[in-house]
HTML snippet that shows the backbone in 3Dmol.js (N, CA, C, O; Angstrom):
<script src="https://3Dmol.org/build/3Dmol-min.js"></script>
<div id="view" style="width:600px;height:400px;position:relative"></div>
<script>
const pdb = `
ATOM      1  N   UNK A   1      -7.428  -5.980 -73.190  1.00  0.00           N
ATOM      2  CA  UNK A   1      -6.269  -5.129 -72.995  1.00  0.00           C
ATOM      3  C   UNK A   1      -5.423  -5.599 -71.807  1.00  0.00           C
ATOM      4  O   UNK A   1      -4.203  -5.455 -71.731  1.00  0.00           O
ATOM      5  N   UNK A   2      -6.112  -6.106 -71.002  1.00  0.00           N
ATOM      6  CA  UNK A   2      -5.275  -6.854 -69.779  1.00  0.00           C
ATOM      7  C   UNK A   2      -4.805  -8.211 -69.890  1.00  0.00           C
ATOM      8  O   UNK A   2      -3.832  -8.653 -69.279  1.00  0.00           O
ATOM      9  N   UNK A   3      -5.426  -8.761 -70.574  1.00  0.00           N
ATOM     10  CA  UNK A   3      -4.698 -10.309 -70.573  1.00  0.00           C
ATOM     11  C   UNK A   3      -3.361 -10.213 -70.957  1.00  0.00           C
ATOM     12  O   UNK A   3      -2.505 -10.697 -70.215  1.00  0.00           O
ATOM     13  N   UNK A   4      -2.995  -9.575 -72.171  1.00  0.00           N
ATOM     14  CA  UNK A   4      -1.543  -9.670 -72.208  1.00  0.00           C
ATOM     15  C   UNK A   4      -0.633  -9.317 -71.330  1.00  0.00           C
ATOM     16  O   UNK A   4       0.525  -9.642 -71.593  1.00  0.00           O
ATOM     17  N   UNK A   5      -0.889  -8.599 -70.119  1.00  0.00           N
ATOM     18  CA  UNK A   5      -0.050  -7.975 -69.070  1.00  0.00           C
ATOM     19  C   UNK A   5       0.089  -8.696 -68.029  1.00  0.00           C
ATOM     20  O   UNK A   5       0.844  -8.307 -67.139  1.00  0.00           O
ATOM     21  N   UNK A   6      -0.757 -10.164 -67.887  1.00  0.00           N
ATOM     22  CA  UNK A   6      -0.537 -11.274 -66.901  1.00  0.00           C
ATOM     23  C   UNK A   6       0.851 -12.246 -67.658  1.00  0.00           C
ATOM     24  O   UNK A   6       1.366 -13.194 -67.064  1.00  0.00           O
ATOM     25  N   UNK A   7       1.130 -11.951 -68.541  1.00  0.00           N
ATOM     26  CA  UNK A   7       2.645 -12.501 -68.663  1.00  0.00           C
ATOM     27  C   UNK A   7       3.618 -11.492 -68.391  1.00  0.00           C
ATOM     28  O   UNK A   7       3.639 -10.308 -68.731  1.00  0.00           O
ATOM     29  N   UNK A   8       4.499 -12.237 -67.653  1.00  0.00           N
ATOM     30  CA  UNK A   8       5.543 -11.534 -66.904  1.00  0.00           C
ATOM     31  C   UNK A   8       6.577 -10.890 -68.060  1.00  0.00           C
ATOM     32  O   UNK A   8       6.891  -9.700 -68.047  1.00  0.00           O
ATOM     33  N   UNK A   9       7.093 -11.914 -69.127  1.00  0.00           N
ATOM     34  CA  UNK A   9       7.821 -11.099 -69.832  1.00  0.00           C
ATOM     35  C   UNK A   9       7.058  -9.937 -70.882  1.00  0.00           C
ATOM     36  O   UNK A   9       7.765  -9.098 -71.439  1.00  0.00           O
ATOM     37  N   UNK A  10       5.615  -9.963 -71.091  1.00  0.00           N
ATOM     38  CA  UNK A  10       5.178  -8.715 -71.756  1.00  0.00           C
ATOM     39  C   UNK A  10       4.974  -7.224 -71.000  1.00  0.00           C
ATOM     40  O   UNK A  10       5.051  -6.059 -71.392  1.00  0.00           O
ATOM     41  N   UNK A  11       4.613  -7.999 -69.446  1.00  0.00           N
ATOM     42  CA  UNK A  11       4.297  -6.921 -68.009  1.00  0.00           C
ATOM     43  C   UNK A  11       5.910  -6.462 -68.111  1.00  0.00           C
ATOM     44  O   UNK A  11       5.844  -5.472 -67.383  1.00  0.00           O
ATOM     45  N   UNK A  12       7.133  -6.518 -68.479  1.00  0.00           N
ATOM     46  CA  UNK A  12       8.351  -6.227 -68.372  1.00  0.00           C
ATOM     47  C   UNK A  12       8.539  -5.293 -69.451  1.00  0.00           C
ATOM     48  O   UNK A  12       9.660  -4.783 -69.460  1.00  0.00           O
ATOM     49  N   UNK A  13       7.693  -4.899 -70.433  1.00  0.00           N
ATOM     50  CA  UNK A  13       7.791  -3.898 -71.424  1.00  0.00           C
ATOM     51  C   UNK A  13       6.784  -2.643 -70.974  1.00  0.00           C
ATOM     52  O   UNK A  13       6.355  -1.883 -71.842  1.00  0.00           O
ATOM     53  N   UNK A  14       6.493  -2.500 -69.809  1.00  0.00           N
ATOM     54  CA  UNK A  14       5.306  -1.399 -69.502  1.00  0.00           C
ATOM     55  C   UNK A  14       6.630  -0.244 -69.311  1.00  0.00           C
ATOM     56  O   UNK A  14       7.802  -0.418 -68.979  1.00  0.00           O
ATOM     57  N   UNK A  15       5.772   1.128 -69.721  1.00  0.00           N
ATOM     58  CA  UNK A  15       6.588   2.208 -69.447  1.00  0.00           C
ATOM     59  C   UNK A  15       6.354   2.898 -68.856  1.00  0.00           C
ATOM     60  O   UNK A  15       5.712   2.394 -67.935  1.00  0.00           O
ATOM     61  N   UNK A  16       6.525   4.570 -68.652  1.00  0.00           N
ATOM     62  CA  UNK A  16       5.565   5.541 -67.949  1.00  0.00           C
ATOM     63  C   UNK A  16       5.616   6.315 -69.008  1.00  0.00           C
ATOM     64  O   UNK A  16       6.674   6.286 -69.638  1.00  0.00           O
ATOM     65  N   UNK A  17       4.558   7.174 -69.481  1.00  0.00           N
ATOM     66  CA  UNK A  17       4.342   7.737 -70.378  1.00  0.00           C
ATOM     67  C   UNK A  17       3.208   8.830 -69.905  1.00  0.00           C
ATOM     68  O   UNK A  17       1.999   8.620 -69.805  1.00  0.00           O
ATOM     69  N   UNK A  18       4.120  10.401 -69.565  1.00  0.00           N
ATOM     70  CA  UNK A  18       3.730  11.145 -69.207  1.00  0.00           C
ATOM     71  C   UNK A  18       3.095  10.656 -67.587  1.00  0.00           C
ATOM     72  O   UNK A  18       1.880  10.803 -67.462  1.00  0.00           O
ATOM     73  N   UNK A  19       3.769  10.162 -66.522  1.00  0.00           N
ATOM     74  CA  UNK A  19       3.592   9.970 -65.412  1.00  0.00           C
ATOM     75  C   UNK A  19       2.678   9.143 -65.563  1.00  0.00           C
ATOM     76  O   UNK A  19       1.735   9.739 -65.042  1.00  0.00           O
ATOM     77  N   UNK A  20       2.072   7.641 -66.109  1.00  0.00           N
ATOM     78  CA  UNK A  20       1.250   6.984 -66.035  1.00  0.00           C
ATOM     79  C   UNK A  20       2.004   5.657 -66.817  1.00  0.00           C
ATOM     80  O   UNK A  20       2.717   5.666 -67.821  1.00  0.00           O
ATOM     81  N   UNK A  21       1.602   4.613 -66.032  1.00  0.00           N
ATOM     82  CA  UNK A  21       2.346   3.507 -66.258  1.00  0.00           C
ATOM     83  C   UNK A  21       1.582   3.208 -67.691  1.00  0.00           C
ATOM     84  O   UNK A  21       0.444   3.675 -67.734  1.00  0.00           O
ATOM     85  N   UNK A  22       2.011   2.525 -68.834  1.00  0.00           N
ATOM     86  CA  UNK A  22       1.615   2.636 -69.964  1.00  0.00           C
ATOM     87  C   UNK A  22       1.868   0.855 -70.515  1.00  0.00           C
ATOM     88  O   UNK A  22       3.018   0.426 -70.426  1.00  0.00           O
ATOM     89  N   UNK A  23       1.156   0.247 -70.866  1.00  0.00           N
ATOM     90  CA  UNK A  23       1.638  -1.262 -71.964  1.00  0.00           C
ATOM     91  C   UNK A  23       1.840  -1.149 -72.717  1.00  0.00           C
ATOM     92  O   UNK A  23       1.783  -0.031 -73.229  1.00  0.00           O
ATOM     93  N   UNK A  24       2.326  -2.473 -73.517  1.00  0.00           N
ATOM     94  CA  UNK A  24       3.005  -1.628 -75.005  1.00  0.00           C
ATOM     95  C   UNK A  24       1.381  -1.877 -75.996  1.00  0.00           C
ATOM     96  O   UNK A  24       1.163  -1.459 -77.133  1.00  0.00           O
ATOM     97  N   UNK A  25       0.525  -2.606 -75.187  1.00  0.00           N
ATOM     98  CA  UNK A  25      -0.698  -2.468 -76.257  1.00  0.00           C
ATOM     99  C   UNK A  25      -1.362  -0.933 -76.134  1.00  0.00           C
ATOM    100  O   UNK A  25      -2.405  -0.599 -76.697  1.00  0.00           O
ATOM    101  N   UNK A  26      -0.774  -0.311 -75.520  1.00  0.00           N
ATOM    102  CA  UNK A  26      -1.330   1.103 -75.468  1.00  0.00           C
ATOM    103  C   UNK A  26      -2.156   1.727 -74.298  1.00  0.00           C
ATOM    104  O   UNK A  26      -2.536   2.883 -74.108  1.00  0.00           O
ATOM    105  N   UNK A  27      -2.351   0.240 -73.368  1.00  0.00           N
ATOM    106  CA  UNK A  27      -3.452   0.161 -72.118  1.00  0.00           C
ATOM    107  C   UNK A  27      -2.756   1.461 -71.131  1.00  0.00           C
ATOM    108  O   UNK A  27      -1.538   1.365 -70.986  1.00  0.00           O
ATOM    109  N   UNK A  28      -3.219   2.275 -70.666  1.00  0.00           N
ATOM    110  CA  UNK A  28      -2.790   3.094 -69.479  1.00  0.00           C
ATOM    111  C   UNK A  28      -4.011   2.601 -68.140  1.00  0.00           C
ATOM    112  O   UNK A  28      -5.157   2.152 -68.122  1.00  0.00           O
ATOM    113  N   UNK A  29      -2.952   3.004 -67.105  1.00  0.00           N
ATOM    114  CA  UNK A  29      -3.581   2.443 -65.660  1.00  0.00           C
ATOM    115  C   UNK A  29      -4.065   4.375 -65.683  1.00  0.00           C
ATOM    116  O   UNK A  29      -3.654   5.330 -66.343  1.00  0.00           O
ATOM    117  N   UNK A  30      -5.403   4.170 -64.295  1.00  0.00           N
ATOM    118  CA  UNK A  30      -6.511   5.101 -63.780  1.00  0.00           C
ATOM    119  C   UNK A  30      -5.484   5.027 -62.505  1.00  0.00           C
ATOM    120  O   UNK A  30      -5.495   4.091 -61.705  1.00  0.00           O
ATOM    121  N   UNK A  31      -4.494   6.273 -62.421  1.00  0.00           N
ATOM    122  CA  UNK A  31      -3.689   5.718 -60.853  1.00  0.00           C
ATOM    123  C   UNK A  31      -4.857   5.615 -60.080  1.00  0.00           C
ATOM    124  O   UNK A  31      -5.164   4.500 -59.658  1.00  0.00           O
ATOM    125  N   UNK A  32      -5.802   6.917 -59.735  1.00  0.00           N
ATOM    126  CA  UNK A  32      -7.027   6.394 -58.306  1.00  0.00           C
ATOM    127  C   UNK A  32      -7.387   4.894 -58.951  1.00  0.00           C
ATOM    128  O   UNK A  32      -6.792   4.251 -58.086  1.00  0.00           O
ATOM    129  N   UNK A  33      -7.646   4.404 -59.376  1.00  0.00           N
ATOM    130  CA  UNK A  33      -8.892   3.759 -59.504  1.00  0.00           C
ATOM    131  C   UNK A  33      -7.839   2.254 -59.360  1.00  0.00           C
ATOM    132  O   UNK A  33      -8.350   1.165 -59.099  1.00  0.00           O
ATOM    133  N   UNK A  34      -6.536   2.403 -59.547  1.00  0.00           N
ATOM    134  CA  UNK A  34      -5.385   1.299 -59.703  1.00  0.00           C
ATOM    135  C   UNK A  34      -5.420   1.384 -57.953  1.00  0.00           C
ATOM    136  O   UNK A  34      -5.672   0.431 -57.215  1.00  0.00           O
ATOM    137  N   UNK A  35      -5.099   2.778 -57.526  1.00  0.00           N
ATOM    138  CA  UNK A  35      -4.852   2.801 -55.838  1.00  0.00           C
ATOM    139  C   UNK A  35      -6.464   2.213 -54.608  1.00  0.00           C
ATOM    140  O   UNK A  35      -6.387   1.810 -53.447  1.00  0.00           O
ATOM    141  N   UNK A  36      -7.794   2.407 -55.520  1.00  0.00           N
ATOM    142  CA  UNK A  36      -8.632   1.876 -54.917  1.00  0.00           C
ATOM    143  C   UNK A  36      -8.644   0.519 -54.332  1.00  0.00           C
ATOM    144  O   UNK A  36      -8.646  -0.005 -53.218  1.00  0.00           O
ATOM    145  N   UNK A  37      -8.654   0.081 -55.957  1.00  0.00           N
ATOM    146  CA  UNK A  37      -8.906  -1.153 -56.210  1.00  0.00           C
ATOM    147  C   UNK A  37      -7.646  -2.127 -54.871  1.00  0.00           C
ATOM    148  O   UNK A  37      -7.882  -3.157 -54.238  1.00  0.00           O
ATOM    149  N   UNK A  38      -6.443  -1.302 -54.871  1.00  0.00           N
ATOM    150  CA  UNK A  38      -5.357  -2.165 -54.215  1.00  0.00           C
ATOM    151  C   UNK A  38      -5.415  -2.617 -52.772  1.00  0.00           C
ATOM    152  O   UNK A  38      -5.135  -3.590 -52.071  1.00  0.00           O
ATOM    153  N   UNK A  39      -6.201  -0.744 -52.656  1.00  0.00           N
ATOM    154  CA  UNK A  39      -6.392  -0.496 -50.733  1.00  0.00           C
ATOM    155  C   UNK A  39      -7.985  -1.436 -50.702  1.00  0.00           C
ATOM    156  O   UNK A  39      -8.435  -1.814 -49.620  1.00  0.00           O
ATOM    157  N   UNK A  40      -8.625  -1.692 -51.859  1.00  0.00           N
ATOM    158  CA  UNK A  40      -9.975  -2.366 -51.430  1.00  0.00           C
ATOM    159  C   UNK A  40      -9.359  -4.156 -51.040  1.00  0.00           C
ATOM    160  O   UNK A  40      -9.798  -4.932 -50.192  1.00  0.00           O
ATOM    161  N   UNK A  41      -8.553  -4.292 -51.741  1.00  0.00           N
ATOM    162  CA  UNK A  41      -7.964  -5.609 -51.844  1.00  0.00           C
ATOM    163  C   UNK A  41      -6.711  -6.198 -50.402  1.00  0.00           C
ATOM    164  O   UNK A  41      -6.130  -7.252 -50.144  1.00  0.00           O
ATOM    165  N   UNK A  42      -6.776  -4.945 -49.838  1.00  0.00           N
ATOM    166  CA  UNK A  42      -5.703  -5.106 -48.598  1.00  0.00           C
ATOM    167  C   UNK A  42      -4.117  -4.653 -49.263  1.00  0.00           C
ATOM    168  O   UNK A  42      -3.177  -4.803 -48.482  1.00  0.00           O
ATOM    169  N   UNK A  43      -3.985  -4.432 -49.832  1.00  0.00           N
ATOM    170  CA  UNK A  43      -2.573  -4.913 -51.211  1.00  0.00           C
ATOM    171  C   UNK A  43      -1.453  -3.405 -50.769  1.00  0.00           C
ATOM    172  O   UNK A  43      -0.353  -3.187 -51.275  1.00  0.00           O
ATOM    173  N   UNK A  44      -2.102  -2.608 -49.782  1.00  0.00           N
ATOM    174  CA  UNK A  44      -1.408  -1.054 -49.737  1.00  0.00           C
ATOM    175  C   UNK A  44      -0.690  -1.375 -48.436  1.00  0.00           C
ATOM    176  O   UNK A  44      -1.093  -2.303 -47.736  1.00  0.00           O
ATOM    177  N   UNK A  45       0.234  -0.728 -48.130  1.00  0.00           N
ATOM    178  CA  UNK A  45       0.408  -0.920 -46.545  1.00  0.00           C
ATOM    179  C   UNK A  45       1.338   0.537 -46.328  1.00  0.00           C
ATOM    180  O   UNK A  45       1.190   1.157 -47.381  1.00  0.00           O
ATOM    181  N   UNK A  46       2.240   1.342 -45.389  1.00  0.00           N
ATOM    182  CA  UNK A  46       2.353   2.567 -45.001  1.00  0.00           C
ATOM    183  C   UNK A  46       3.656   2.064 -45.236  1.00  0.00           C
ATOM    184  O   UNK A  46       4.021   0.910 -45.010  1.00  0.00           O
ATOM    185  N   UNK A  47       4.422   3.098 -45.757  1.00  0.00           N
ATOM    186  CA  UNK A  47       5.543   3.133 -45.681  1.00  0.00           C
ATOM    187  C   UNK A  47       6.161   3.836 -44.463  1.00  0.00           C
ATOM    188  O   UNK A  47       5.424   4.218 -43.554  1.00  0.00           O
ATOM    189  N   UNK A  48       7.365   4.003 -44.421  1.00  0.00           N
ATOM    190  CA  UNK A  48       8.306   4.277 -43.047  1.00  0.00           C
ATOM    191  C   UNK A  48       8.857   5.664 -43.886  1.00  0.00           C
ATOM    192  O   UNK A  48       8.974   5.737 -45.109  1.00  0.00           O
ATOM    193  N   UNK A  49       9.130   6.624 -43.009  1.00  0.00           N
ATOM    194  CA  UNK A  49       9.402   7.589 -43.153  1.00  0.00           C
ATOM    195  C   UNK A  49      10.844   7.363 -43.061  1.00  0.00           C
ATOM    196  O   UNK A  49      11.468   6.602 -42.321  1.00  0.00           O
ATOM    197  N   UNK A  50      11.404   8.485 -44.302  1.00  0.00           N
ATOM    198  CA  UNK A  50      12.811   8.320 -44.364  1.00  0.00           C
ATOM    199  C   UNK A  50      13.959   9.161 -43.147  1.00  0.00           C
ATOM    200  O   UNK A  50      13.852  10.366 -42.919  1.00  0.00           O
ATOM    201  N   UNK A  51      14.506   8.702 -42.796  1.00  0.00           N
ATOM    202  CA  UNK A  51      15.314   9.710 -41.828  1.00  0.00           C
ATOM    203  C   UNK A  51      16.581  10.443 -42.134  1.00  0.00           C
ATOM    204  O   UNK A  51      17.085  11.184 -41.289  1.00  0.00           O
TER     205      UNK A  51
END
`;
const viewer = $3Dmol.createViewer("view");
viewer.addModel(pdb, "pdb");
viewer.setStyle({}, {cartoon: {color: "spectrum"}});
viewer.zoomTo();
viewer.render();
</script>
């Protein structure tokens, strides 16, 4: 279900579908488990508060 989403022009057809990013093979992302995996990987960093 993931290999097809390492090409950039198929990763360019993902949607959100009902607040969850969605592929067009039908794959939906686990947001925790997408946000773990990112902060386990270093990949998160803090955003700046808007003023």
């Amino acid at each position: 279900m993931l290999e097809p989403l390492k090409d950039p022009s198929y990763f360019r057809r993902v949607f959100v579908e009902n607040g969850v990013p969605t592929g067009p093979n039908g794959f939906d992302w686990d947001l925790i488990a997408l946000h773990d995996e990112m902060d386990a990987a270093g990949l998160l960093r803090p955003v700046e508060a808007a003023e």
